[in-house]
N, C-alpha and C positions, 0 to 999 in steps of 0.2 A: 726609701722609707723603712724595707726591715730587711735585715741580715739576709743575704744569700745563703741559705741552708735547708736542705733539704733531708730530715730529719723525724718526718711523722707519718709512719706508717698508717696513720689514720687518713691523712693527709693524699699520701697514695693511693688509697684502697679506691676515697669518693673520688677523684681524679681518672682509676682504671673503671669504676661504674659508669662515670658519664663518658669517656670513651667507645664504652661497650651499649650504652644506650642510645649512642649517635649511629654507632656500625648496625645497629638494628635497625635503626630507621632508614637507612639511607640502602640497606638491601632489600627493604620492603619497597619502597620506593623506585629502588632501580628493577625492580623485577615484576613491579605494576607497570612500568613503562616499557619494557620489553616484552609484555605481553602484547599491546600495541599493534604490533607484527599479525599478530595470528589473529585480531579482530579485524585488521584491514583485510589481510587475504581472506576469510571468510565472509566480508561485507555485513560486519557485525556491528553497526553505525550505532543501535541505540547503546550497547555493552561499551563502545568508546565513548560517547558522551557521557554515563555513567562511570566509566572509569576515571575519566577528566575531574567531574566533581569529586569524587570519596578519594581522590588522591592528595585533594586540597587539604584535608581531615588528619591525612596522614602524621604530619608533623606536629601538630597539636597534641597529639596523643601520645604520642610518643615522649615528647616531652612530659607529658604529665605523667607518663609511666617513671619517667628518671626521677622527678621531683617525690613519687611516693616513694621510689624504692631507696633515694639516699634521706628521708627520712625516717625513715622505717629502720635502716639497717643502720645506720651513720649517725641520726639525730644531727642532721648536718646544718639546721637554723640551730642552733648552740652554740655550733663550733666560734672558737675564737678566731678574730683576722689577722693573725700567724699561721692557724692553719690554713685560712681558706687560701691565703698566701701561698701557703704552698701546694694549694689542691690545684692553681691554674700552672706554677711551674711544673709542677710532675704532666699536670694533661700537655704540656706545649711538649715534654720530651715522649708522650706517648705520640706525637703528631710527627715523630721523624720517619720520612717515607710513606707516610700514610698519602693515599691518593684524591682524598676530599680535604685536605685539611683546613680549608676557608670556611667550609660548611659545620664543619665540626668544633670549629670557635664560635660560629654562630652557633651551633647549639649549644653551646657549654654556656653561654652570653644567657640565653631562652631560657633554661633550667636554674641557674646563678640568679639570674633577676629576681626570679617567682619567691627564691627563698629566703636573701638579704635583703636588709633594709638599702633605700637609695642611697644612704650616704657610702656604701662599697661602691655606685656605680660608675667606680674610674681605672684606670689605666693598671694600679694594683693587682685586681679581683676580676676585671672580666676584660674581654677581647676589645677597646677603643680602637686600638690598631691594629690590624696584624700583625700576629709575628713568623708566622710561618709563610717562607716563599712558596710563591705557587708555579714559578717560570721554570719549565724545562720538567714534568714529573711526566716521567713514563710512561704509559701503561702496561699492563700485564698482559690483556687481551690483547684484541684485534687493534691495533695504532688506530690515533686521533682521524688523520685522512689519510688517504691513498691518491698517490699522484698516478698518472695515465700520460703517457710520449707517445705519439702517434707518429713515430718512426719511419716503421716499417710495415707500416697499415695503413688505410685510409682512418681518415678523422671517423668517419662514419660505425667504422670497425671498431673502435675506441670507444666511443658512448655505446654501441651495442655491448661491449666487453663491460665496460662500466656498470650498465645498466642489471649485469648477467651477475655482476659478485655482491649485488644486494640479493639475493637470490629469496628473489618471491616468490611461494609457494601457491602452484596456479598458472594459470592461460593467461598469455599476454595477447592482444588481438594481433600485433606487430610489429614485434619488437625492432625487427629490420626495419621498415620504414617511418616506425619512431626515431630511431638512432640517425637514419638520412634528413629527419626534418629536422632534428636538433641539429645535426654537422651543421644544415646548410643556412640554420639561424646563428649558426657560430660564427660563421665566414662570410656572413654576412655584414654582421658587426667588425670584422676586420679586412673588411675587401679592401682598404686603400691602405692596407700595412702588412709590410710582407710578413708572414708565421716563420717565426725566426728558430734559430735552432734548438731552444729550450723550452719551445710551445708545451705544455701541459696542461692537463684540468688537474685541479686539486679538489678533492670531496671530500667529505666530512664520511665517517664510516659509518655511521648512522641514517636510517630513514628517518624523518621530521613527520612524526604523525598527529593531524587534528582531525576530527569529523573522521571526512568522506575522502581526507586527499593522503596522501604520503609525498614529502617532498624530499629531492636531492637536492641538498644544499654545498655548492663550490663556489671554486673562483678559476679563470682560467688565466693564466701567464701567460705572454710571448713577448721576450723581451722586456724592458721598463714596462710595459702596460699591462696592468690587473683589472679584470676586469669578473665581477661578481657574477655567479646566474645560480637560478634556482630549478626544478623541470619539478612541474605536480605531477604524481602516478594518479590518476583516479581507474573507477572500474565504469566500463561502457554496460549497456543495458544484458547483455550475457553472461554478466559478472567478471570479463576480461579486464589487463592490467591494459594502461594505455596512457601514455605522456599527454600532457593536454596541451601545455604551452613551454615554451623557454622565456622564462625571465630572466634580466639582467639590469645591470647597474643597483648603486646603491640604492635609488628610490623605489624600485619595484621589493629589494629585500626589506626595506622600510616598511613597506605596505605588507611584508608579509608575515614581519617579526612586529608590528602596530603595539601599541599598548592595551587599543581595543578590543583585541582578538583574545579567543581564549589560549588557553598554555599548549606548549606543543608537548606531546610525550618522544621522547628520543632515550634509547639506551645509551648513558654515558659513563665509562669507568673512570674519568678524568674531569669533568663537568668545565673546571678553572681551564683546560686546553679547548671544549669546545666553543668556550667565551672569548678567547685571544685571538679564536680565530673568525669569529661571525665579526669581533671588532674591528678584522681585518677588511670585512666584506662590509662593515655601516661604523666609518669610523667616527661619526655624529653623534652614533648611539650609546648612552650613557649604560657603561657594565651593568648597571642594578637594573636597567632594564632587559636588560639579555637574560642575566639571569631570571626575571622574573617569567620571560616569556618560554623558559624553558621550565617551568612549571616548579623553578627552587625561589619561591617567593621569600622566604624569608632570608636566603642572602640578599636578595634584592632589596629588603628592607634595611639590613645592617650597611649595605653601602651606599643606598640613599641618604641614609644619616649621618655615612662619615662624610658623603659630600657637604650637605646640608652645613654640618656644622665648620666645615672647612669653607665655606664659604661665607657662614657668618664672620670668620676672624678676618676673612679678605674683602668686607662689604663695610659700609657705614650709614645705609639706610637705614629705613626704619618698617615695620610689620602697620599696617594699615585696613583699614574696614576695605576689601575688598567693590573695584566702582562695579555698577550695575543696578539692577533694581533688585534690592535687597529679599531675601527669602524668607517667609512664614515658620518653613522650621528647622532651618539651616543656618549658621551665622558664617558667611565668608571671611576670611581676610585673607592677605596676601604680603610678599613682599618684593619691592618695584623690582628688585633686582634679579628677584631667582623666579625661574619659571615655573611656580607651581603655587597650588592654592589651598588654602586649610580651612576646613570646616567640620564645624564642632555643631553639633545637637542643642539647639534650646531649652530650655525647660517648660517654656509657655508657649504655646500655638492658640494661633484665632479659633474659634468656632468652628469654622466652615472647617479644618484639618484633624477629622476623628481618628487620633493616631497617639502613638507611644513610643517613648524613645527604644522600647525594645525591637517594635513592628518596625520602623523605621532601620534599626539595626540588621534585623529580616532581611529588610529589602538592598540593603548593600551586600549583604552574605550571598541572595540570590542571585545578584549580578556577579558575584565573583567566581560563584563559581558554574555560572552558564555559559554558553556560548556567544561570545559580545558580539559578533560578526562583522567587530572593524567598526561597530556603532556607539559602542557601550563603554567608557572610557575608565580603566581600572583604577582602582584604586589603595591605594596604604592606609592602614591602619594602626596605630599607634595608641599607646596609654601611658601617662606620664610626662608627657613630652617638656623637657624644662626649656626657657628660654629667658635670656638676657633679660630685666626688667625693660634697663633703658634703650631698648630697643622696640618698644612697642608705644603706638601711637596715645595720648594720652586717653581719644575718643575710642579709642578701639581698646582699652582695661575697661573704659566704662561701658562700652555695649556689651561686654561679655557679661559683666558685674548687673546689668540691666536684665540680659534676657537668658545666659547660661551661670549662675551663679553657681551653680552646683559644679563646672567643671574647671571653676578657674582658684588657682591656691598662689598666695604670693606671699616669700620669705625670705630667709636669709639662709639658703642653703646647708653649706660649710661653716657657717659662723662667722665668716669672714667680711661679713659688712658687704658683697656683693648681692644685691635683692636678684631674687626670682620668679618667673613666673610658670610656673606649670597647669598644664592644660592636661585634664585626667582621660581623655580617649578625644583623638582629634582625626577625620580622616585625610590625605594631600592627593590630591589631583594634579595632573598636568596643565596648566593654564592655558584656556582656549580665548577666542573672542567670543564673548556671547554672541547668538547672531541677532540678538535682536538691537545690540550696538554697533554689526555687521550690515544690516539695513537699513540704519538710520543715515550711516554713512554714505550707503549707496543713495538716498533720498536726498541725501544735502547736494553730493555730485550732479545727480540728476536736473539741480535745479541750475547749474553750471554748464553754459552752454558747450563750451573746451573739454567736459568732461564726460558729456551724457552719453553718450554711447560706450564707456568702457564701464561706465556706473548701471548702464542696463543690460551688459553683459552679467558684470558681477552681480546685481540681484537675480538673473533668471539662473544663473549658476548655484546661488546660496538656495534659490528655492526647489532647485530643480532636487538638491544633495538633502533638503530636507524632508524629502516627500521620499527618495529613495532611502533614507536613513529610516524614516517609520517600515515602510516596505520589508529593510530587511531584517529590522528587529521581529517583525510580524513572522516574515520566514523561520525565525529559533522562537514564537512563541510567547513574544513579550508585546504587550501592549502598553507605552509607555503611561497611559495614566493622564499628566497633565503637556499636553500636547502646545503650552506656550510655546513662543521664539526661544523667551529667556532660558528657557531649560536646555535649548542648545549650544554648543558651538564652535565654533570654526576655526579647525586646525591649521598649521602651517601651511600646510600641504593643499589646504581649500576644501579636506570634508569636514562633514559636517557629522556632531557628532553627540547623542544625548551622555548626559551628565547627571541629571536630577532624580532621585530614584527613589523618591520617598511615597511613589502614588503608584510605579509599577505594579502588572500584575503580570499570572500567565493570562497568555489570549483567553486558551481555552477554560478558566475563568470565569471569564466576561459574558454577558448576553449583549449581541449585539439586535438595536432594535431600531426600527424605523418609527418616527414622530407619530403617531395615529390620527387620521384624521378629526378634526375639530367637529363636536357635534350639535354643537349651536354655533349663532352670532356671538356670543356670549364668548363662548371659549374660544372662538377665535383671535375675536377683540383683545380678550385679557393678559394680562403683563407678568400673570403667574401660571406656573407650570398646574394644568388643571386636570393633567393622566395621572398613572401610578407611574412611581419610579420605584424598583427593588433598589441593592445596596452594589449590586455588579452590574446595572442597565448600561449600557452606551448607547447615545441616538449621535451617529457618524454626523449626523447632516446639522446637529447643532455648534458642530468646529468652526461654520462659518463666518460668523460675527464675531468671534475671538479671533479670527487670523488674518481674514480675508480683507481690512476694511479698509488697505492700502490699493486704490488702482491695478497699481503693476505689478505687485503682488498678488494681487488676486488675475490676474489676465495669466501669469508664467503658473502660477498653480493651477488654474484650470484647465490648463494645455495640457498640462503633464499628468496631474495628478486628482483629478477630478473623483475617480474611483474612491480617495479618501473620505467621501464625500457619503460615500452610499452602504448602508448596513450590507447588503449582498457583500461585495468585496468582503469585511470580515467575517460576516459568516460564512463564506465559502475557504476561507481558511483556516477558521476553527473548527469544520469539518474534514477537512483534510489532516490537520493534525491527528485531531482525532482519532482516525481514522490507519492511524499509522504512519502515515508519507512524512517521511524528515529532508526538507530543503537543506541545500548547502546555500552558504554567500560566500564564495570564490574571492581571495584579495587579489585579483586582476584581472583585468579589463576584459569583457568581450573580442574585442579586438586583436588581444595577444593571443587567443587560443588556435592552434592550428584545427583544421578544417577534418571531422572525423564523422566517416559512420555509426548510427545504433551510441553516439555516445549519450552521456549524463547531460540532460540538458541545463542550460545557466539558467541561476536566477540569479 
């Protein structure tokens, strides 16, 4: 489209600003994350959570620091698309050897958007595709991992050595007999294959920190078989370091890199080499979500959308009202083919939903950047989003045009006779089952005599994961608000997991209260709430007629989860919060954890 020349000093200058406003962000950012280290060893849990959220902040701002300073200094929405032409070739030659340079398109992509109109936004003027490889970049520091041969040692000798070049600062309870429990969960998983002569663990040089844990993240080789593991450090009740469990295989790293979870902080000089290699350890797991889970959300964003749209030219579906029982102030849709789901803000809400599309916006910010505990299912956000005309259901232009008019624009792009339809801020989810179309299912089985017993497995399992999913949201603090089936649902994997966030609150919030007893015939008889209710009341014990009205659902919930039931339960943990005490929710199992004195106890 224009001459290959590089000729405009001006050109170069905004080019080496947005360069230099990417390399500020991303050492602010790697230097919040390496702090990490010295909040774990001093058991400085609320200063990590704190640091989780305001790191989410980081990249925002920093962007908007680039957008004032190249117009302030540049008047860079003026400039002509010759020059901007050549502000992204001069940046792509400022990206030679540079060590983030995926990041640093995506930012240059962040800062470009804000100040051109959409019709720059292609392949021209900002990053569609990559152009900078990212395979094979060095580091400068300390290498991506560090391999370990247990040679001329015992295995045991090995992870104790391993364990020793993370070098925590602090009392380990035992480090030797952590190191012999790991070996002998190592050799255990390979007892029917002999450790062949290039047995290694490979580890990642960094510690993986969330919360309360720090994790080593490998893989170990022997032979053809790879085979992933993870070891969480937590600290036992004396403040000592202490292995808790050895995880392995893909689906335990699954669970621990979840979409759910909040971000992990890890120091990376390479970020693109610690991606190639977790992909190596979860090769299901979609790069945008790696990245996201390592706390660089907006790569995550720009590669979800080059999937996204690379998948539009490879699909021939069509974008549809999302099934289920439709939401008060949420519009679903989806499409059959891709596994995730888009929902846009209404403009109208019933009555009963005293809310605004800004409080609503709130409530997805607050989920982002809290701790989901594997329950809270993360989410993208987007503004502008254009899509194919003919690709959207005809019913589904008109429910938007019904109840979101304000976010739906439809044109003719480029001029070019292809209609469009753009949605001006949409959020995308991971598409679960509801469970409340997860129990319906279980009910139809049920009624199936061939079936019933694997149909009353699967409902006391759905119910069992939904009573532990409120549980552990309670733990970080959240009390979901509207406690339907629909608002949940059911991952691959069988958890269960809330979605709906437009009614959350924090616990500690809330007044939780018990019903008062009725003080006539009168008010017991009547069909109307005849107490005071403030605007944060919760009475626990009216959930029951909203959830319970199915038999077996109500017999597997009252087994389990009966305490949901009873104002004490929440207010014994909104005193506790209170109060200081920060629960973790651990992504593995009870089960996995090896057997330790004076440790952290699970919740």
């Amino acid at each position: 489209m224009f001459p290959q020349r590089l000729d405009s000093p001006l050109a170069y200058d905004i080019a080496r600003a947005m360069r230099d406003g990417f390399d500020r962000h991303y050492r602010l950012f790697r230097a919040e994350s390496a702090r990490a280290k010295h909040r774990f060893e001093t058991a400085d849990w609320h200063g990590q959570q704190r640091a989780q959220r305001e790191r989410i902040e980081f990249y925002d701002l920093r962007v908007g620091e680039a957008v004032a300073r190249l117009e302030k200094e540049f008047k860079a929405g003026e400039q002509s698309m010759e020059v901007w032409h050549q502000v992204k070739l001069h940046f792509i030659g400022l990206l030679v050897d540079h060590h983030q340079p995926e990041l640093a398109e995506s930012f240059f992509n962040s800062v470009t958007t804000k100040i051109l109109h959409r019709a720059y936004f292609q392949n021209d003027f900002i990053f569609v595709r990559p152009a900078i490889s990212t395979e094979y970049i060095e580091p400068r520091d300390a290498p991506t991992y560090r391999a370990y041969y247990p040679e001329r040692e015992t295995l045991a000798d090995t992870v104790e050595r391993m364990l020793e070049d993370f070098a925590l600062q602090g009392r380990h309870a035992d480090r030797r007999r952590d190191a012999e429990r790991v070996a002998a969960a190592i050799l255990g998983r390979f007892h029917q294959v002999k450790l062949r002569a290039n047995f290694q663990l490979q580890v990642l040089s960094g510690l993986f920190y969330r919360n309360k844990g720090a994790y080593v993240v490998g893989k170990i080789n022997n032979g053809f078989v790879e085979m992933p593991f993870a070891l969480p450090i937590l600290h036992d009740e004396q403040g000592r370091f202490y292995v808790d469990a050895a995880l392995f295989g893909e689906e335990d790293l699954q669970m621990l890199f979840s979409f759910a979870r909040a971000y992990f902080m890890v120091d990376m000089e390479v970020p693109s080499a610690y991606v190639q290699f977790l992909r190596s350890l979860m090769p299901r797991k979609p790069r945008a979500e790696i990245y996201n889970a390592l706390g660089l959300a907006k790569q995550g964003k720009t590669l979800f959308y080059r999937d996204f749209l690379s998948h539009l030219n490879y699909s021939t579906d069509r974008f549809r009202i999302a099934p289920g029982i439709k939401g008060m102030v949420m519009l679903v849709f989806d499409l059959p083919s891709f596994p995730y789901v888009f929902k846009v803000i209404k403009d109208f809400y019933p009555p009963q939903k005293d809310t605004t599309r800004e409080q609503i916006k709130s409530k997805y910010l607050l989920v982002k950047q809290h701790d989901r505990v594997g329950r809270m299912a993360d989410t993208l956000e987007y503004s502008d989003v254009g899509f194919p005309f003919d690709r959207f259901e005809p019913e589904l232009i008109e429910e938007i045009r019904r109840f979101a008019p304000s976010q739906l624009e439809i044109g003719d792009r480029d001029g070019n006779g292809e209609m469009e339809i753009v949605v001006k801020h949409v959020y995308i989810e991971r598409r679960m089952i509801p469970l409340n179309l997860f129990l319906q299912e279980s009910f139809d089985l049920l009624a199936q005599p061939e079936h019933a017993r694997r149909a009353s497995k699967q409902l006391e399992h759905a119910v069992i994961e939904y009573g532990n999913a409120i549980k552990d949201m309670v733990a970080a603090n959240i009390f979901p608000g509207d406690m339907l089936w629909k608002n949940f649902g059911v991952t691959r994997g069988g958890k269960v997991v809330f979605y709906d966030y437009d009614e959350i609150e924090y616990l500690t919030d809330c007044n939780f209260r018990k019903v008062p007893a009725p003080r006539t015939e009168e008010d017991e008889m009547s069909g109307e709430v005849w107490y005071s209710v403030g605007p944060k009341d919760v009475f626990p014990e009216t959930f029951e007629p909203f959830l319970l009205g199915n038999p077996a659902v109500r017999e597997a919930f009252m087994a389990h989860h009966a305490d949901l039931l009873d104002a004490a339960f929440w207010q014994s943990h909104k005193q506790r919060i209170q109060a200081g005490q920060m629960l973790d929710v651990f992504p593995y199992d009870e089960s996995q954890r090896f057997k330790h004195d004076n440790a952290t106890p699970y919740f």
